[in-house]
C-alpha positions as CSV (number, residue, x, y, z in Angstrom):
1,X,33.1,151.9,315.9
2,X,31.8,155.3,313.6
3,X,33.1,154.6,310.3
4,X,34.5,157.5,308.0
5,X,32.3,158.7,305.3
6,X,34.2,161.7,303.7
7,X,32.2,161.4,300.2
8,X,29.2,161.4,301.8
9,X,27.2,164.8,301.0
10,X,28.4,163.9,297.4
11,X,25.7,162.9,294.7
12,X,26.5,159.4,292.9
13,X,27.5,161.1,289.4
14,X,30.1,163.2,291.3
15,X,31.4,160.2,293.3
16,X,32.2,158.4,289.6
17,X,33.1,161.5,288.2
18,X,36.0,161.7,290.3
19,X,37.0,158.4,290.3
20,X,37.2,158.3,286.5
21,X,39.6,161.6,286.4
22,X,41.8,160.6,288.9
23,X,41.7,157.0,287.3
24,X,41.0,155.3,290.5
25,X,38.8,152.0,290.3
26,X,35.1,151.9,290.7
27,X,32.7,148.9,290.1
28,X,30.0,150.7,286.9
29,X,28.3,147.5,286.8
30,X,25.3,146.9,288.2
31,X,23.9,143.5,289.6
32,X,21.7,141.5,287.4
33,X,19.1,141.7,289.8
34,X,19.0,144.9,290.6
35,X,15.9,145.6,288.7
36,X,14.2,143.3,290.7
37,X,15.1,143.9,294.2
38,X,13.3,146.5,296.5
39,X,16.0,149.4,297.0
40,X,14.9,150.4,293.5
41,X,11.6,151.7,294.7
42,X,12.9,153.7,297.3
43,X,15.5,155.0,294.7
44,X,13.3,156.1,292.6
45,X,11.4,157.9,294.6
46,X,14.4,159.9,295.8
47,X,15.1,160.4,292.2
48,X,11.4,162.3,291.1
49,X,11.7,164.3,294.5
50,X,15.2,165.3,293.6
51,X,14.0,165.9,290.0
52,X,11.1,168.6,291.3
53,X,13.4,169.5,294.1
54,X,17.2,169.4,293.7
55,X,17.8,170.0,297.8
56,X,15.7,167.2,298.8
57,X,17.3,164.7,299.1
58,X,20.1,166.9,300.7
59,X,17.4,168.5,303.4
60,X,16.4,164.5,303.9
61,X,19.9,163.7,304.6
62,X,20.3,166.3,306.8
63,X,17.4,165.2,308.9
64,X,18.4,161.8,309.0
65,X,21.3,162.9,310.6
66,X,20.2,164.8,313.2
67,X,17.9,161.8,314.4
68,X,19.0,160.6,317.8
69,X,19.1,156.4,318.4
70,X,18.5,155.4,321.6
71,X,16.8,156.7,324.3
72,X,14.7,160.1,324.0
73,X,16.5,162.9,325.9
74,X,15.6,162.7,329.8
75,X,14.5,159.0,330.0
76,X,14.6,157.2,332.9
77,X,14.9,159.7,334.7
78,X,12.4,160.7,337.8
79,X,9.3,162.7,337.1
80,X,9.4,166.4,338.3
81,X,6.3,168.2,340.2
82,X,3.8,170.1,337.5
């Protein structure tokens, strides 16, 4: 089942942004081993490429996205002549 991701293409700061003016609830805290665990290296990676290059991360989104899972287009099915 596709789940619904309507604040996706938003950036983190606009996500809590909005929560905070429309005084909806939003966990600020971060875990106490977050500094520790591997997603932070990933992160801030993303965070120096959006820092030289504010579309990046957009553009690597976007890519993402258009990804197909599963089988390449045309497989399985029977070779043609040359």
């Amino acid at each position: 089942v596709p789940r619904l991701k309507p604040l996706r293409h938003a950036a983190q700061k606009e996500i809590v942004l909005y929560a905070h003016f429309r005084g909806l609830p939003y966990a600020s805290a971060e875990c106490r081993h977050a500094p520790l665990a591997f997603r932070g290296h990933p992160r801030a990676l993303l965070k120096d490429l959006e820092a030289s290059r504010p579309a990046a991360v957009a553009a690597l989104a976007h890519s993402g996205r258009r990804l197909a899972l599963g089988a390449a287009p045309g497989a399985g099915a029977a070779p043609g002549a040359c």
